[in-house]
C-alpha positions as CSV (number, residue, x, y, z in Angstrom):
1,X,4.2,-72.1,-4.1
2,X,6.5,-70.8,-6.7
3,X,8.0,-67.4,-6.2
4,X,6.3,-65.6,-8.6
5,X,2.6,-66.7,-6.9
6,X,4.3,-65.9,-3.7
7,X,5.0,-62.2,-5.3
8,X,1.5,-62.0,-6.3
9,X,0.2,-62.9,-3.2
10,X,2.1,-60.0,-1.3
11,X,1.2,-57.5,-4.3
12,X,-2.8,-58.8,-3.6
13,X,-2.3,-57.9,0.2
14,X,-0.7,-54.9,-0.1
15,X,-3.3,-53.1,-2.8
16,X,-5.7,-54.7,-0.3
17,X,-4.5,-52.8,2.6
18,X,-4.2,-50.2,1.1
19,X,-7.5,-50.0,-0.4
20,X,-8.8,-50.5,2.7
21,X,-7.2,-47.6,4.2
22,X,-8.3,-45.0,1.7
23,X,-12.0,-46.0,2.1
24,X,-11.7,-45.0,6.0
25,X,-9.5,-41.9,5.1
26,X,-11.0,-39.2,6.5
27,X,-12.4,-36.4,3.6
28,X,-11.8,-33.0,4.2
29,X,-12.8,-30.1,2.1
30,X,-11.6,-26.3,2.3
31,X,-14.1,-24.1,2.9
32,X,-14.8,-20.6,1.8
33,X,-13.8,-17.6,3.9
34,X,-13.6,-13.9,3.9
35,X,-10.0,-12.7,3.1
36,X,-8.5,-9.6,1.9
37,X,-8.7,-9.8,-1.8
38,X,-4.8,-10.2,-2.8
39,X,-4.1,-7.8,-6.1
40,X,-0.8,-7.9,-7.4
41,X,1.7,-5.5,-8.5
42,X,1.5,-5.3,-12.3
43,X,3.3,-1.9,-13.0
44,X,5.0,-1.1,-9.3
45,X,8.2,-2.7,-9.1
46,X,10.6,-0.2,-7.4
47,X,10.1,-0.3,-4.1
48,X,12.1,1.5,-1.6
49,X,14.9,-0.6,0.3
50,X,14.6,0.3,4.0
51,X,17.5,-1.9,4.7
52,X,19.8,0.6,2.4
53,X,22.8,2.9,4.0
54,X,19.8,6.3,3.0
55,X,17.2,4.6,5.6
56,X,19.9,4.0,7.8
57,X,21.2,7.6,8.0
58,X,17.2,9.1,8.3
59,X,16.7,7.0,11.0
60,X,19.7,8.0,12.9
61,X,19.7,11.8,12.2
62,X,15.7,12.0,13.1
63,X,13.5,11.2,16.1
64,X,10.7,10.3,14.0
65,X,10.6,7.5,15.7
66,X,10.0,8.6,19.3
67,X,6.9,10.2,18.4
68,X,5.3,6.8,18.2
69,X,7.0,5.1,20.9
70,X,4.6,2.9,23.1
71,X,1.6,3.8,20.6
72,X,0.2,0.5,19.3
73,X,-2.3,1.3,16.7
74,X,-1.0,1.5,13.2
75,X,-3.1,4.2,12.3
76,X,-2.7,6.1,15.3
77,X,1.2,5.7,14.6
78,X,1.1,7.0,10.8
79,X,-0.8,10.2,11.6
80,X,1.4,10.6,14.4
81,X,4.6,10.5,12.1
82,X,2.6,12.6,9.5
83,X,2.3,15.6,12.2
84,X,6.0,14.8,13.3
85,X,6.8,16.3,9.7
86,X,3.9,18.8,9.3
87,X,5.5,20.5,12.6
88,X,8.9,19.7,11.6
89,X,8.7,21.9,8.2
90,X,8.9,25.5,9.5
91,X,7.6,27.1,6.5
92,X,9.3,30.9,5.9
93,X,9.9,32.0,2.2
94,X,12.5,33.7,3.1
95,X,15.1,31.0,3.2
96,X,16.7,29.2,0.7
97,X,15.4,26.0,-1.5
98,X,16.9,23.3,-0.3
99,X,17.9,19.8,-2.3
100,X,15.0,18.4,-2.8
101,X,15.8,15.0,-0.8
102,X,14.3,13.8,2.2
103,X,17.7,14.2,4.4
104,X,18.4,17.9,3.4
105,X,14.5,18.7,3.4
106,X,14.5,17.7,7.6
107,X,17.5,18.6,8.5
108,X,16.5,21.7,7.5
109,X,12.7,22.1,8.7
110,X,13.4,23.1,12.0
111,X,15.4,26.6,10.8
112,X,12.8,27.0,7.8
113,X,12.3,27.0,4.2
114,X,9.9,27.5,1.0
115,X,8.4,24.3,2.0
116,X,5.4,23.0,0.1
117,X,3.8,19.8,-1.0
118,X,6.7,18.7,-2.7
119,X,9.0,18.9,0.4
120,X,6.4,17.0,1.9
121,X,5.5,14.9,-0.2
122,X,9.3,13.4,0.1
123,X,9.7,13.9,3.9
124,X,6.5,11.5,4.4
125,X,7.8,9.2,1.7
126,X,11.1,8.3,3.6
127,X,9.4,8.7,7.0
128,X,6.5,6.6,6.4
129,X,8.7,3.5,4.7
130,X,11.6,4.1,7.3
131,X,8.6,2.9,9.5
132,X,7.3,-0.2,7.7
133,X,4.5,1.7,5.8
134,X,4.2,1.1,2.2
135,X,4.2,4.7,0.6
136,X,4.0,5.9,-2.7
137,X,4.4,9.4,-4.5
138,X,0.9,10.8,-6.4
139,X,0.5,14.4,-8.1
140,X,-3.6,15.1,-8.5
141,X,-4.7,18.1,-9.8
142,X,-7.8,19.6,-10.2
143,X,-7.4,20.3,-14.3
144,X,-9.2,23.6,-15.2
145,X,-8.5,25.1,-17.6
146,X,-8.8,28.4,-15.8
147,X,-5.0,30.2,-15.5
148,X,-5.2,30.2,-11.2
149,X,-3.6,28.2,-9.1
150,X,-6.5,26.7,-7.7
151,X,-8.1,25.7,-10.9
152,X,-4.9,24.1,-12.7
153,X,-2.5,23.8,-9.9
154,X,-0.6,21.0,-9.0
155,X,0.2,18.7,-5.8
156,X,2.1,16.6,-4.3
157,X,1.2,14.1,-1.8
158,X,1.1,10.6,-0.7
159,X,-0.7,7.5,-0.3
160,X,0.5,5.2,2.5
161,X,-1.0,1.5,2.7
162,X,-3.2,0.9,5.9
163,X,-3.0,-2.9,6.8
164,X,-5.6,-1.9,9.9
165,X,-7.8,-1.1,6.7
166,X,-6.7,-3.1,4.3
167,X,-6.7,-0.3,1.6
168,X,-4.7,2.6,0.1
169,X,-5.0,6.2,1.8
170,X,-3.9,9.9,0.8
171,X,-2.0,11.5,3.6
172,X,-1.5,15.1,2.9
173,X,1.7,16.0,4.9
174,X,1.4,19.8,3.9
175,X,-1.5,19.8,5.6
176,X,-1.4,17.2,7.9
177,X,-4.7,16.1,7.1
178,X,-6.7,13.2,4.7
179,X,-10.0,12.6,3.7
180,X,-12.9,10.1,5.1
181,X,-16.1,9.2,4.2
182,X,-18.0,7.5,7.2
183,X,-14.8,7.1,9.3
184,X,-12.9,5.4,6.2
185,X,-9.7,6.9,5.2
186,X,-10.0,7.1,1.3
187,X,-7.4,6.7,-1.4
188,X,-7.0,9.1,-4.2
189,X,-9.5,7.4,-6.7
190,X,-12.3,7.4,-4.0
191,X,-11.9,10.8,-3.3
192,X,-12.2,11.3,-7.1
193,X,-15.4,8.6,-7.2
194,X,-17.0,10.9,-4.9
195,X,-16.2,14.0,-6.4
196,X,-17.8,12.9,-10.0
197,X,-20.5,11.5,-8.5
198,X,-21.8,14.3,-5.9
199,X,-19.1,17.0,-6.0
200,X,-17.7,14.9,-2.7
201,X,-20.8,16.3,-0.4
202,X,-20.3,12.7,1.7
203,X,-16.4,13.3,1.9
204,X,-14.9,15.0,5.5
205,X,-11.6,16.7,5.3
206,X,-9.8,16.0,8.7
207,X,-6.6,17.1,10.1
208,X,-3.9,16.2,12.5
209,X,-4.1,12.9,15.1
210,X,-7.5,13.8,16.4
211,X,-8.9,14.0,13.3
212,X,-10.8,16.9,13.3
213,X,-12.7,18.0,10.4
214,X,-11.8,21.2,8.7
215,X,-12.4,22.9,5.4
216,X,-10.6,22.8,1.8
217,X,-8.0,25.5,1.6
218,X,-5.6,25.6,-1.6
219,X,-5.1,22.1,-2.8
220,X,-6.3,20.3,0.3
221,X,-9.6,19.8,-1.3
222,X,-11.3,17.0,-3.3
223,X,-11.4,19.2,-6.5
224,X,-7.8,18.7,-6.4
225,X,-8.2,14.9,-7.3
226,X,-10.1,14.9,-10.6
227,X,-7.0,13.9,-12.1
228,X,-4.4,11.5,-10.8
229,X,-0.8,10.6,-11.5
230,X,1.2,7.8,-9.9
231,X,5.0,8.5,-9.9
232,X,6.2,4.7,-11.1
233,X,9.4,4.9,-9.4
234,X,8.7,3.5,-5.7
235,X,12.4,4.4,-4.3
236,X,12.6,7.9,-4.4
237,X,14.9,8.3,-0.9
238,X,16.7,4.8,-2.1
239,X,17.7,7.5,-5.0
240,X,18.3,10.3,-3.2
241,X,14.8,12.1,-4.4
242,X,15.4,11.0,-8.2
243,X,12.1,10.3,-10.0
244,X,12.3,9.0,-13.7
245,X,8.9,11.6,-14.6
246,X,6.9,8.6,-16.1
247,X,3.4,8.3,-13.9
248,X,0.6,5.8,-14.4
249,X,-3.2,7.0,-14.8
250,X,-6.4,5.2,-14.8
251,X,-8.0,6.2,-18.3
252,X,-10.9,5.5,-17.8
253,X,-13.6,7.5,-19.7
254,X,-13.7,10.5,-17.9
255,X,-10.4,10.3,-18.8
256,X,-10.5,9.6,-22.3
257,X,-12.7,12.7,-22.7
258,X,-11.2,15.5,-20.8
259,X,-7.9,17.0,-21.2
260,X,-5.6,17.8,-18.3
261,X,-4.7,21.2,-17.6
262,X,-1.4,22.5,-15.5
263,X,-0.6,25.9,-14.9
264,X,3.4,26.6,-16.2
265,X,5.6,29.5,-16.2
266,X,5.1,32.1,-17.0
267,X,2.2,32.6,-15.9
268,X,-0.7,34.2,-18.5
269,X,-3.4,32.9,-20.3
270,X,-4.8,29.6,-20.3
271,X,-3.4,27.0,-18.7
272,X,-1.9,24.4,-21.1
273,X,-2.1,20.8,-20.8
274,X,-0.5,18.6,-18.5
275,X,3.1,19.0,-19.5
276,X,3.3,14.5,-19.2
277,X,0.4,15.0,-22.0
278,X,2.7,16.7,-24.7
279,X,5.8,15.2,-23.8
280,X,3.7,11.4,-23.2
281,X,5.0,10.5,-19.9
282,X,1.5,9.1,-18.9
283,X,1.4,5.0,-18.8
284,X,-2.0,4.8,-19.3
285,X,-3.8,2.1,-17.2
286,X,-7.3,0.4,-18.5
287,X,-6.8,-1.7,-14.9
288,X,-7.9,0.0,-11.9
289,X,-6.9,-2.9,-10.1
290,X,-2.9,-2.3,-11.5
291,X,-3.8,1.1,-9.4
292,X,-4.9,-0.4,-6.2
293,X,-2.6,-3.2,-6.0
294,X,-2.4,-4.4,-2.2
295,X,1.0,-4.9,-0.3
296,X,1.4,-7.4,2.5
297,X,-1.8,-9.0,1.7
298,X,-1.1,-12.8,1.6
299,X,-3.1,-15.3,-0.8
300,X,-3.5,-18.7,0.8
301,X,-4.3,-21.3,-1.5
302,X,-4.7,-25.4,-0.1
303,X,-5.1,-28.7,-2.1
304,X,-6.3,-32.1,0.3
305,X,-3.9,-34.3,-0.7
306,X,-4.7,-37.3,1.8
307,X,-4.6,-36.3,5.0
308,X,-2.8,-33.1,4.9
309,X,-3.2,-30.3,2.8
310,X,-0.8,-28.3,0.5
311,X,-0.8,-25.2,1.5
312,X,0.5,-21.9,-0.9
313,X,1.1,-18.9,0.1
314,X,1.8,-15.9,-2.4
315,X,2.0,-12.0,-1.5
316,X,3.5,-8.9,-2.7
317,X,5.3,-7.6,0.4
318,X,8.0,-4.6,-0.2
319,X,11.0,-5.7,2.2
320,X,9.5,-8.6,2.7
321,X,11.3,-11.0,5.9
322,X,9.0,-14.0,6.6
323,X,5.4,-15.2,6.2
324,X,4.0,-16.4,9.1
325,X,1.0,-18.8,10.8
326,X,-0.7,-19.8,13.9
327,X,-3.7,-21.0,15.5
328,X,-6.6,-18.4,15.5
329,X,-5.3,-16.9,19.4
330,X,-2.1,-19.0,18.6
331,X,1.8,-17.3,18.8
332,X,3.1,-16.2,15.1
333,X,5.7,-18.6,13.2
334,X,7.2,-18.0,10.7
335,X,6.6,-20.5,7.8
336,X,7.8,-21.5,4.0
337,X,5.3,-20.3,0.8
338,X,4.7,-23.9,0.1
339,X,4.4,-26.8,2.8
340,X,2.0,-29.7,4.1
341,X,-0.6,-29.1,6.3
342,X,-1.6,-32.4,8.2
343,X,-5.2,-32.9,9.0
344,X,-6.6,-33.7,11.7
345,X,-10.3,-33.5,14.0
346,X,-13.2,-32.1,12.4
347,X,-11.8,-28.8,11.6
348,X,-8.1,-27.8,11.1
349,X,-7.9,-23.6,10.7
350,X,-4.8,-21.5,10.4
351,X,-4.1,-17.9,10.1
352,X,-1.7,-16.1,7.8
353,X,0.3,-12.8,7.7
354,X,3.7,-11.3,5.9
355,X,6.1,-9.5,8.1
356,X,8.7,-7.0,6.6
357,X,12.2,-6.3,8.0
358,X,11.0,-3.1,9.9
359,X,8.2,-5.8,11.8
360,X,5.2,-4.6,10.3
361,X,2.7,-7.2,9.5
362,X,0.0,-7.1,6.7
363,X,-3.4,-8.1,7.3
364,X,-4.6,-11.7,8.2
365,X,-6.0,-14.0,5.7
366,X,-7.1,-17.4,6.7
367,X,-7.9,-20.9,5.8
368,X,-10.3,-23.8,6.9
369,X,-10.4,-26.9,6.2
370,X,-13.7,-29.1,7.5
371,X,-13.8,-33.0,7.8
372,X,-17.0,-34.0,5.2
C-alpha cells in the first residue's frame, strides 16, 4: 500500500474514533438557579482603599474593632459598630468644631463636640469600610419649601451594603437607628417608595442593636428621604474627608416635577433650592439600577464545552482579594475569573463568593450543571 493510502487509512480511523466518542459523550446542560442579581457599577468608581496608611492609623488609634469581637453575624456586627460611634460622639455645643475627618472627629468624641450628622456621617464611613463593609455617603432631605429646619433641612448619613441581605441599607449613625419594613432593612429609595406611596405608614424606625422601634425626631424620619443625593466620590477617609460636591440622583418623575428646596444662611424667608440645583452639581440618573448597583455579588456564567464547562466569573468587589468556590458544604478555595470546570455524574454544582482584603465575603451565587 502506497504511503499516501496508508495516510488515509490512519486519517479514516482516527475521525472514526473520534466520531465514535462524541456520540457516547455524555450532554450536560446548565440549569437555571436563583442568584443575586449582579448590577454593576456604572457611575461609582472611587472606592475607598482600606489597605491605605488612613485605614491603617483608624484601626490602630480606635477599638472599633473590639466591639464585635466573637460576634458572627454581619448584621449584628454593623449595628454594633454603628452604636460604637453613636456612644463615642459625646455631643456638647460648647466645644469646638473639629476638622471634619474621620481621625479628628473620634479622637475627639469622647471629650465632646457640635457633633451632628455630618460628623457621623464620616465616622461610620471610615468605620464601616475599615471593617469590610461597603459604605457610601447620601444627603436626603425632605424639600419643603417651608423656611424650618424640618421642612427644608438637610442630612447626612450612610448606606452600608448588607451581603446577609443582599441589598443596600441607611444606617443613621446620629441616631443609631435605620428603617425596616417587615424586618427588611431598607435603602434610601425604599424608604422614599414608601413614603410616596403611603406617607411610609408600613415603615418602622428602629434604633440601636436590639432594634427597637422608636419615633421620627428631627431628620430621623422618612419625610427626610423625598429627595436623595449620592456623594460620587467613594473615598472620602482615603482623602482625608475631601468630597468633590458632585452627587448622583434618580430623576425620575417625581423628580422631574418638583423642585428641591434647602434651607441656607441666613436664615428668612423661603427656603431656596437645593444649592447643587443652581450651581448643577446633580448627575442626574434615568437608571435606578446605576443607584442600586451591588458590591461583592458575583455573576457566574458556564459554556459545556465537552466534558467540562467554562466557567466566568465577573463581580464588582471594592478591595477585592480572591473569588472563591466549593462544593455546596465544601471548604472555600480560592479560584481564577475564568477556568474549566470538568464534568462529571449526573449533576456537577459549585458555589461562588468574592472575598475582600478585610475577609468579608459577598453573598453566594451558584451554578448547576445536569447530565441530559
Amino acid at each position: 500500500m502506497s504511503s499516501s493510502l496508508v495516510r488515509l487509512a490512519v486519517s479514516i480511523l482516527l475521525l472514526t474514533a473520534a466520531a465514535g466518542g462524541a456520540a457516547g459523550q455524555a450532554k450536560y446542560a446548565v440549569r437555571p438557579v436563583e442568584n443575586p442579581e449582579f448590577r454593576p457599577s456604572q457611575i461609582f468608581f472611587r472606592f475607598e482603599d482600606i489597605a491605605s496608611p488612613p485605614f491603617d492609623e483608624l484601626r490602630r488609634r480606635f477599638p472599633f474593632a473590639e466591639t464585635v469581637k466573637g460576634v458572627e453575624d454581619e448584621f449584628e456586627r454593623i449595628l454594633r459598630l454603628r452604636h460604637w460611634i453613636f456612644t463615642t460622639l459625646k455631643v456638647d455645643n460648647s466645644k469646638p468644631n473639629p476638622p471634619m475627618d474621620a481621625i479628628s472627629i473620634l479622637a475627639q468624641g469622647p471629650s465632646g463636640g457640635p457633633f451632628e450628622c455630618s460628623h457621623a456621617m464620616l465616622a461610620q464611613n471610615a468605620v464601616m469600610n475599615a471593617m469590610g463593609y461597603v459604605t457610601r455617603c447620601l444627603q436626603p432631605g425632605p424639600g419643603g419649601e417651608e423656611n424650618t429646619y424640618i421642612a427644608a433641612g438637610n442630612h447626612g448619613v450612610n448606606e452600608v451594603w448588607s451581603n446577609t441581605h443582599r441589598k443596600w441599607f441607611i444606617s443613621d449613625a446620629e441616631f443609631d437607628g435605620h428603617f425596616e419594613k417587615g424586618g427588611v432593612p431598607l435603602s434610601a429609595l425604599e424608604i422614599r417608595d414608601e413614603l410616596l406611596k403611603n406617607d411610609a405608614k408600613d415603615v418602622d424606625l428602629v434604633v440601636g442593636p436590639e432594634r427597637k422601634k422608636a419615633k421620627p425626631e428631627l431628620l430621623f424620619s422618612p419625610h427626610a428621604y423625598r429627595f436623595v443625593a449620592y456623594e460620587l466620590t467613594g473615598d472620602r477617609h482615603t482623602q482625608s474627608g475631601w468630597s468633590s460636591g458632585a452627587m448622583a440622583v434618580w430623576e425620575d418623575e417625581y423628580f422631574r416635577t418638583h423642585t428641591w428646596y434647602r434651607w441656607a444662611f441666613p436664615l428668612g424667608g423661603k427656603a431656596p433650592p437645593h444649592w447643587a440645583l443652581r450651581q448643577n452639581f446633580f448627575v442626574r440618573v434615568a437608571h435606578r439600577d446605576w443607584i442600586e448597583w451591588t458590591p461583592n455579588v458575583v455573576s457566574v456564567g458556564a459554556e459545556i464545552q465537552g466534558e467540562a464547562a467554562r466557567v466566568r466569573l465577573r463581580s464588582h468587589t471594592p478591595n477585592l482579594a480572591r473569588h472563591e468556590m466549593r462544593r455546596p458544604g465544601g471548604r472555600w478555595e480560592p479560584v481564577g475569573t475564568d477556568f474549566n470546570l470538568p464534568l462529571q455524574g449526573p449533576r456537577v454544582e459549585r458555589e461562588f463568593r468574592a472575598a475582600n482584603v478585610a475577609g468579608v465575603a459577598g453573598p453566594v451565587s451558584r451554578l448547576r450543571i445536569e447530565r441530559e
